[in-house]
C-alpha positions as CSV (number, residue, x, y, z in Angstrom):
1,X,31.6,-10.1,16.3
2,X,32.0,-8.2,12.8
3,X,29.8,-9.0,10.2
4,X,31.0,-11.7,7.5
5,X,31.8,-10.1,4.1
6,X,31.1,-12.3,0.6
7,X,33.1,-11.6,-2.5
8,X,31.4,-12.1,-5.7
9,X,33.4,-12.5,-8.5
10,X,31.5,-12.7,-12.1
11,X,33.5,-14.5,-15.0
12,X,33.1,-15.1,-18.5
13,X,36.2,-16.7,-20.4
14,X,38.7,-14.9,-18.2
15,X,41.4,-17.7,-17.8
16,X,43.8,-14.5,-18.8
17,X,43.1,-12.3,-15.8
18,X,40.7,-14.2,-12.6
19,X,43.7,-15.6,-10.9
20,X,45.0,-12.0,-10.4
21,X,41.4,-11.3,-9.3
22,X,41.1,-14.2,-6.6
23,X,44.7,-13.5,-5.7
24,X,44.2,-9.3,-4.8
25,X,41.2,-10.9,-2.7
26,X,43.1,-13.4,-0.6
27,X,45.9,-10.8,-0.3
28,X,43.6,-8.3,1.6
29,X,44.4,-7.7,5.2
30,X,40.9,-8.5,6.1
31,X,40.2,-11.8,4.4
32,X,36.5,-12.3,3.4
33,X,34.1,-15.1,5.2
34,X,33.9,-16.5,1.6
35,X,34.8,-16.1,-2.1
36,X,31.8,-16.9,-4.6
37,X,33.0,-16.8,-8.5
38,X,29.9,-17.5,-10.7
39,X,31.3,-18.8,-13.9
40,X,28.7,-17.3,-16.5
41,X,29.1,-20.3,-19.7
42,X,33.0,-19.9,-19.9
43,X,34.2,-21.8,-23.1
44,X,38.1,-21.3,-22.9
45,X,40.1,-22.5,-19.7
46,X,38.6,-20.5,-16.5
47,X,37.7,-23.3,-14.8
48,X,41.5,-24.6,-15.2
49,X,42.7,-21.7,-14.0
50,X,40.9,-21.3,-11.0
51,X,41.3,-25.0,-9.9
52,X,44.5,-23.9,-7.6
53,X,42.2,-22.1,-5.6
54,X,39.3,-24.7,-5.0
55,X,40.2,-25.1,-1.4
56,X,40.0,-20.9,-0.9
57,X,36.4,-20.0,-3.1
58,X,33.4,-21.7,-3.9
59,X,32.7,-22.0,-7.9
60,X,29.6,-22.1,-9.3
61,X,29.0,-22.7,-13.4
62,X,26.0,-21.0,-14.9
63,X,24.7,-20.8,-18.8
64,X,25.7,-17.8,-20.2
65,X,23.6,-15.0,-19.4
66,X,25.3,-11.7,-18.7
67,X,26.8,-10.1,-15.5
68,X,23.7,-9.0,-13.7
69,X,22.6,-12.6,-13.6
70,X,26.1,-13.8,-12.9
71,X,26.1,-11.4,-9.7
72,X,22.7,-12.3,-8.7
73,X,23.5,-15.8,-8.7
74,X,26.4,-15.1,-6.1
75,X,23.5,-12.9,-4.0
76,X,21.3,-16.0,-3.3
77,X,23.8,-18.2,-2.2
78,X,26.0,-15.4,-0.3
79,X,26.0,-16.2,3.5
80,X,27.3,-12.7,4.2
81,X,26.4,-9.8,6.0
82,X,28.2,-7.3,3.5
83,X,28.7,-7.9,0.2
84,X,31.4,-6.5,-2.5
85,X,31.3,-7.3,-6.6
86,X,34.7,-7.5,-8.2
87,X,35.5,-8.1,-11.8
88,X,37.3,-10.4,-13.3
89,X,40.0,-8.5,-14.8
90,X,40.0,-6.1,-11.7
91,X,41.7,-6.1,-9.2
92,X,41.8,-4.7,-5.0
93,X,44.5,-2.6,-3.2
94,X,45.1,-5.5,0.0
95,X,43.5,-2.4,2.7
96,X,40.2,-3.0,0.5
97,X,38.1,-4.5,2.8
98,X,39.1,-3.7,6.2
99,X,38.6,-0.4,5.5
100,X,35.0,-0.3,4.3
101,X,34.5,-2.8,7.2
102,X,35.6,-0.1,9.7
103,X,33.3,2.3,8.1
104,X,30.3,0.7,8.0
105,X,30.8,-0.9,11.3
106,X,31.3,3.2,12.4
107,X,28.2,3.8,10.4
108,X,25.4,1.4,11.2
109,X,22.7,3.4,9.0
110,X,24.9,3.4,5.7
111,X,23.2,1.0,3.4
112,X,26.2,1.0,0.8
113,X,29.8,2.8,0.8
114,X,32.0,2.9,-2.7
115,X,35.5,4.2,-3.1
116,X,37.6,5.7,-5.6
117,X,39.7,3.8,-8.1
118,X,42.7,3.9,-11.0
119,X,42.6,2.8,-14.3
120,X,45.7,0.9,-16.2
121,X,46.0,-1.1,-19.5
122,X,49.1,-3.1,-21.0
123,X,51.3,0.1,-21.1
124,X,50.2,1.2,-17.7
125,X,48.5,4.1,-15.3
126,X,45.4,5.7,-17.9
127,X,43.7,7.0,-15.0
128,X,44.9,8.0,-11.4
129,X,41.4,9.2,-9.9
130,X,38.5,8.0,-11.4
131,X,36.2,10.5,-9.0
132,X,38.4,13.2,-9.6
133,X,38.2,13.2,-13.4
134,X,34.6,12.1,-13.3
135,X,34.0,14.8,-10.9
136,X,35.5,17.3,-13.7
137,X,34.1,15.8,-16.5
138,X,30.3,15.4,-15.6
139,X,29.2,16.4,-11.5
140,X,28.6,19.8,-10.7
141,X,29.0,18.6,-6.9
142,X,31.8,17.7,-5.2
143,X,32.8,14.3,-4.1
144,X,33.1,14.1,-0.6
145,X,33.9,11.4,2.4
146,X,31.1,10.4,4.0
147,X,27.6,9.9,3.3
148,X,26.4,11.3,0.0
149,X,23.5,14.0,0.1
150,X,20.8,13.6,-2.6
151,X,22.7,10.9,-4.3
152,X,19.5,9.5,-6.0
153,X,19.2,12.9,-8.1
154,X,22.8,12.4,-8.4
155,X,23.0,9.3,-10.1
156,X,20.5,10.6,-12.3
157,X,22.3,12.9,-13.8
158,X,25.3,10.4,-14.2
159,X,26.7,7.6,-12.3
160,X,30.0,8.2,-10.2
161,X,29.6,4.7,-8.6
162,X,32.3,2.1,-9.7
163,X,30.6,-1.5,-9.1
164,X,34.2,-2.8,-8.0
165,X,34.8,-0.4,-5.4
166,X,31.0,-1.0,-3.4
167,X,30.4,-2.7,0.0
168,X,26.6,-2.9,0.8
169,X,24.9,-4.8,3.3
170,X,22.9,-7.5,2.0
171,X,19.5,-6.8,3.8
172,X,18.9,-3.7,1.8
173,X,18.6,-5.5,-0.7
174,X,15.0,-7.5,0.1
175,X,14.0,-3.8,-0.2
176,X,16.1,-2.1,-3.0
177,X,15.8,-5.7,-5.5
178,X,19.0,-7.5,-7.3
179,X,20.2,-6.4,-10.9
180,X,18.0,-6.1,-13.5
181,X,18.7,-9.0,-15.6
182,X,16.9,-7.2,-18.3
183,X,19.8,-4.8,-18.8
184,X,22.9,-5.6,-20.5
185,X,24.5,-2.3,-19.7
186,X,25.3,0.1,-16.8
187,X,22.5,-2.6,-15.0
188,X,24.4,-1.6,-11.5
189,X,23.8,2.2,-11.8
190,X,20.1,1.1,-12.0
191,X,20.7,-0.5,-8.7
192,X,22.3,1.7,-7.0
193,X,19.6,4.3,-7.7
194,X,17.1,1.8,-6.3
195,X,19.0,1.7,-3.1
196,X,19.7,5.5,-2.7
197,X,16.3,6.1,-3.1
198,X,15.8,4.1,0.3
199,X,18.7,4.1,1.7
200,X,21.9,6.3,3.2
201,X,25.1,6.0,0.6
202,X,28.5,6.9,1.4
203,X,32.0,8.0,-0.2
204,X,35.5,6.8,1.1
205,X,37.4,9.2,-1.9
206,X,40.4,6.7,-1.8
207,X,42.0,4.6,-4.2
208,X,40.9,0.6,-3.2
209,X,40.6,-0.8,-7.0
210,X,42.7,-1.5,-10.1
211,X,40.2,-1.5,-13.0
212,X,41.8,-2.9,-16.3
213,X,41.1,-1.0,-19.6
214,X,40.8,-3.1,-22.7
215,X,40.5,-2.4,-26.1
216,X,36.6,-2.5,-27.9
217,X,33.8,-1.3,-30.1
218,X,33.6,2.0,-28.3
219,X,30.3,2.6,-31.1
220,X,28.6,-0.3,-30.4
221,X,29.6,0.0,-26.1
222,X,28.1,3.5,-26.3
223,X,25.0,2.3,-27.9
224,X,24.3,-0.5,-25.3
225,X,25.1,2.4,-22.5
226,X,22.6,4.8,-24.2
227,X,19.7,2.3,-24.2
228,X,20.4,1.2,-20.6
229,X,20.3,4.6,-19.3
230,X,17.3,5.0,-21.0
231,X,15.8,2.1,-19.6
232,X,17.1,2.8,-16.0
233,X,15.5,6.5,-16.3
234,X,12.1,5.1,-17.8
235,X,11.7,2.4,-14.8
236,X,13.0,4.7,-12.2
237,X,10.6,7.6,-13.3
238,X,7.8,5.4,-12.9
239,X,9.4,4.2,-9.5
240,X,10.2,7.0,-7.9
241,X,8.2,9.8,-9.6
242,X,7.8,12.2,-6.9
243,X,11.7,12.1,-6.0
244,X,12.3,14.4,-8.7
245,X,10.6,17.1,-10.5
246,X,9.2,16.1,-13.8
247,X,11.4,18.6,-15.2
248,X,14.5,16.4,-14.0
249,X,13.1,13.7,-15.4
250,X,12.4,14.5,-18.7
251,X,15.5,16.6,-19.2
252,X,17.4,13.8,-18.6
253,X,15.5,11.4,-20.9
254,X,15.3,13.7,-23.9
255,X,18.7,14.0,-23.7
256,X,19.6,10.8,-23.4
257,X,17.1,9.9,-26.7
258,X,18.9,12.6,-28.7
259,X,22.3,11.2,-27.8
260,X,21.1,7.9,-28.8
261,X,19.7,8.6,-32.2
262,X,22.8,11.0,-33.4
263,X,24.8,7.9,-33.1
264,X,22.7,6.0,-34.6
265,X,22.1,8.5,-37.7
266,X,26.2,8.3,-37.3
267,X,26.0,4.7,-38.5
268,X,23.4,5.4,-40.9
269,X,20.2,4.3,-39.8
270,X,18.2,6.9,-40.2
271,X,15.1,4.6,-39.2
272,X,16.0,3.4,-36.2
273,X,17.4,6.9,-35.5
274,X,13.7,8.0,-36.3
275,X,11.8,5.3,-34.2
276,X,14.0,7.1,-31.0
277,X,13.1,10.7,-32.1
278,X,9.5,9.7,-31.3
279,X,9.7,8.0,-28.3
280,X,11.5,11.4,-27.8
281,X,8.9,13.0,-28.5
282,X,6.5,10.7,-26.8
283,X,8.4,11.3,-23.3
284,X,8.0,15.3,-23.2
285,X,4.2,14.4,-22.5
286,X,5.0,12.4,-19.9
287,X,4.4,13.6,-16.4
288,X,2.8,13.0,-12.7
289,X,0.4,15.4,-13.7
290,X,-0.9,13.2,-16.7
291,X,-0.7,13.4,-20.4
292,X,-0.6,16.9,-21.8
293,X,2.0,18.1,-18.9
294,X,4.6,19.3,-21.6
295,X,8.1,19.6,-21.5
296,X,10.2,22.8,-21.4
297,X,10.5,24.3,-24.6
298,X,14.1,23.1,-25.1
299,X,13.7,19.5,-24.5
300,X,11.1,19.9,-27.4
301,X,13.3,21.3,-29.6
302,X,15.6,18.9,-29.0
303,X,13.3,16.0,-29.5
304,X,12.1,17.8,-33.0
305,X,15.4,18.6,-34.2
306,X,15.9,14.5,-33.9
307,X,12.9,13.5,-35.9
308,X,14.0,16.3,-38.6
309,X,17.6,15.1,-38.2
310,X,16.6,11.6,-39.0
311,X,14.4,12.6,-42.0
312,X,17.0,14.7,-43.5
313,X,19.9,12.4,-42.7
314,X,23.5,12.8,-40.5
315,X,25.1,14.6,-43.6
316,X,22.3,18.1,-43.3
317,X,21.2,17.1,-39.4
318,X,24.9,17.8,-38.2
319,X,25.6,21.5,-39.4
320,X,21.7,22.5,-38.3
321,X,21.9,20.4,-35.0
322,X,24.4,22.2,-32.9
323,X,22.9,26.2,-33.3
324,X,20.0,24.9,-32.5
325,X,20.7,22.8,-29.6
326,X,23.3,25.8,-28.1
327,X,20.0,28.2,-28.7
328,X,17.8,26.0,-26.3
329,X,20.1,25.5,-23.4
């Protein structure tokens, strides 16, 4: 008998879009065992709009509390085998599910499999491959079908994992954990780390979601990114510490300080830009060897030229910063 899949469909005022959601899931060719939309403190008409369909999902209404809670809420009461996450603005090509089913029912130590996916708005196609123009973009590896070699140290280095597109059974997770409620931003490439540290991943590079673009705060979304990645590095260093070289890990932290307090020095607040320059600083000690393991001599620099930067403000900071950083690569 195949395994039972469970949908989980996270929601926060989305009266606009969930019915195209619920609908791309009924429409697949393999329907799901169930259809779980956690309703995370919706104050316009989402319940309303999802009432035609109370016969076809089960709905649950939560307090507000953000996505990963939203999710996990869908985890617990899940009766599936294998579970997928879908948006509720998102939507699934209809071969969505029967095709990761075939895979991991072909591959019976795969842990997870994610897929490719396009992005539109209101005036259509943005995006036609998001691994393909990720791929060029940010990963010096390629993207290839199948199971996904060193994909810890890959995620590391950026994520390439679109929470939409992912099937994963649920037993990894007593192992690998839930979402980290604690993270308001990229909280699933935090997860997926956690399983791909334990666990086999794989790649089906084809197109099985529809993500929707909308317009936003692009500042303020970057911000939120930069402090969860700096979070999900922090806890998975002291994790998994001996799955990468201390090296890896710092380089990676540093950079993603520096990032964060040049945007903040952007916006003008040189303090808070200041109080990240330190804990810049603070990290290139860090190591399995102990306190006093220091950093390349790059990452330092980097980590300096931030606490200068934030003393001299963005104005002076921005024609010294790039010579400096291009000098250290």
């Amino acid at each position: 008998m195949p395994p039972l899949i469970s949908v989980i469909i996270p929601v926060y005022n989305g009266e606009r879009y969930i019915g195209q959601a619920v609908r791309s899931v009924l429409a697949q060719t393999w329907l799901p065992h169930e259809i779980i939309v956690i309703d995370d403190g919706s104050t316009d008409k989402t319940r309303e709009t999802l009432e035609p369909f109370w016969g076809q999902i089960q709905y649950l209404f939560q307090p507000n509390q953000g996505p990963s809670a939203a999710r996990n809420a869908g985890i617990k009461v899940a009766q599936g085998d294998l579970i997928c996450f879908l948006d509720a603005d998102d939507l699934w090509t209809p071969e969505k599910l029967e095709v990761q089913l075939m895979f991991m029912q072909a591959n019976p130590e795969t842990a997870m499999v994610f897929a490719d996916h396009e992005e539109f708005n209101r005036e259509g196609l943005v995006l036609a491959s998001y691994l393909r123009e990720k791929r060029k973009a940010f990963l010096a590896f390629p993207v290839e079908p199948g199971t996904v070699d060193g994909a810890f140290g890959k995620l590391v280095i950026e994520n390439f994992i679109s929470t939409p597109t992912v099937m994963l059974r649920k037993c990894c997770l007593e192992r690998a954990g839930v979402f980290d409620e604690k993270i308001r931003s990229v909280e699933d490439r935090d997860l997926w780390m956690r399983i791909s540290a334990s666990f086999p991943i794989a790649c089906i590079p084809r197109i099985l979601c529809k993500r929707r673009m909308h317009g936003e705060n692009i500042s303020r979304k970057r911000e939120l990114t930069l402090q969860g990645r700096i979070r999900i590095l922090e806890n998975n260093w002291n994790r998994f510490p001996l799955l990468l070289s201390d090296q890896v890990w710092r380089a990676q932290l540093v950079e993603s300080y520096c990032h964060l307090g040049f945007l903040l020095l952007q916006q003008g607040r040189k303090r808070d830009a200041l109080r990240v320059g330190v804990k810049s600083l603070y990290s290139n000690l860090k190591g399995r060897r102990g306190w006093g393991a220091l950093a390349e001599p790059s990452s330092i620099v980097k980590s300096v030229g931030l606490v200068g930067a934030a003393l001299l403000g963005w104005n002076v900071s921005r024609v010294l910063w790039r010579p400096l950083k291009n000098a250290f690569r």
